[in-house]
N, C-alpha and C positions, 0 to 999 in steps of 0.2 A: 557486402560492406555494411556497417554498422552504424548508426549515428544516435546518441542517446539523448532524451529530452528529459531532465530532470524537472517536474511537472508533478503539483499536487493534484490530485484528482478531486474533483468534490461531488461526492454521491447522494442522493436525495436517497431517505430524508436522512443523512448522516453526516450535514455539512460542518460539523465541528472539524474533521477531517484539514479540509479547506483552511482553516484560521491559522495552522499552527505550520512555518515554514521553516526550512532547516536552520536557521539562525534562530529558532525560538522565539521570534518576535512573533506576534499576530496582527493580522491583517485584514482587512475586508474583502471577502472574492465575489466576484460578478461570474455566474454559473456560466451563462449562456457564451461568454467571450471565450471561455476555456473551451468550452466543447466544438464553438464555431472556429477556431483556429486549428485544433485537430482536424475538422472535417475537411479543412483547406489544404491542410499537410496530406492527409491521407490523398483526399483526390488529385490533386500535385502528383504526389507521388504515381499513381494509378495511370496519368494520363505518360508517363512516363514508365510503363509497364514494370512498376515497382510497388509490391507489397509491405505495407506496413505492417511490423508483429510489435504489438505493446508487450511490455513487459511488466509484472507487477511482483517486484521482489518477495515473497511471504512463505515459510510464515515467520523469518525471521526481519531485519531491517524495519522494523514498524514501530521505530521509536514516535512518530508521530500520532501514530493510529492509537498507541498509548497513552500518551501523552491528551488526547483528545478522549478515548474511553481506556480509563485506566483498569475497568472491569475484566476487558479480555484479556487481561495478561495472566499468564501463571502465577501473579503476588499483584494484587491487585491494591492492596493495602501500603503497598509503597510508590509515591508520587515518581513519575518516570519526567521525562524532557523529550522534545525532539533532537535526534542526532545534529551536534554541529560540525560534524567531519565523516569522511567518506572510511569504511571499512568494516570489520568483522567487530563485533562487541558481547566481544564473550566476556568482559568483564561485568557489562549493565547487560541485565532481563530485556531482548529486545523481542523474544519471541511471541506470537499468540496463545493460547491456551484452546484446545483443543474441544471447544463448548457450542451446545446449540446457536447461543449468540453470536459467537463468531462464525459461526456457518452460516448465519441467515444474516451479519452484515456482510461477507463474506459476495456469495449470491447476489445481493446487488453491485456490489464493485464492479461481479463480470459482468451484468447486464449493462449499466454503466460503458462499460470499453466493448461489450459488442456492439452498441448505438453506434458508437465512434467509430471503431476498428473494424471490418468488414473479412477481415484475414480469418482463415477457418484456425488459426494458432494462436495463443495466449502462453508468451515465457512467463516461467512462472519463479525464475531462480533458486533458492533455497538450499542452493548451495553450500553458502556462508553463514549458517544456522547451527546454534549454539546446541546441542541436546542437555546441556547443564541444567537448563530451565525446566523442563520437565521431567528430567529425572528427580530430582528436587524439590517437584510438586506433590504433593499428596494425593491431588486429584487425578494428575495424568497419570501417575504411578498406577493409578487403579484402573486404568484404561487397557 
């Protein structure tokens, strides 16, 4: 069985992340409420011989992570939004760019969700990921 929690995550020290909700509004996040209600999910779940696996949609679906560092995008020079609806967005740039930086915020995300998540799996979807973006890119091209 499946149950999804749509759920920003906010990563130390990358809590821009955090501010920017699928309705594009920003907000103030309180770190520790986030984490301490997962930990309750998760062990919930646990005492109930059920495994939690996070999932963290990438590298596409990161209109927010954009939106918050517009750097990691493959067009960094055009202002991005957070998604205000659910689906594939191959018409807007939602994808990462393939860069040190995004590998080293990247790295903390998992850390981040292995504190939380105790499960030896981490979905990673990327499914629904556009390849327009980087083909398209100059940089990734070179890759």
């Amino acid at each position: 069985m499946q149950y999804r929690f749509a759920k920003r995550l906010c990563v130390k020290p990358h809590t821009k992340t955090a501010d920017y909700s699928r309705a594009g509004i920003t907000q103030p996040f309180r770190r520790s409420s986030f984490h301490l209600k997962f930990r309750h999910v998760v062990a919930y779940a646990a005492e109930r011989y059920i495994t939690v696996v996070p999932e963290i949609d990438i590298p596409g679906h990161s209109m927010a992570i954009l939106a918050a560092y517009p750097n990691f995008s493959t067009t960094p020079n055009i202002p991005k939004k957070p998604a205000t609806t659910w689906g594939i967005f191959a018409n807007q740039n939602n994808v990462l760019a393939p860069t040190d930086e995004v590998f080293s915020f990247l790295k903390d995300v998992f850390g981040e969700l292995m504190e939380i998540f105790p499960s030896p799996y981490i979905h990673l979807g990327g499914d629904e990921c556009s390849k327009k973006w980087w083909k398209e890119s100059p940089s990734c091209r070179k890759l």
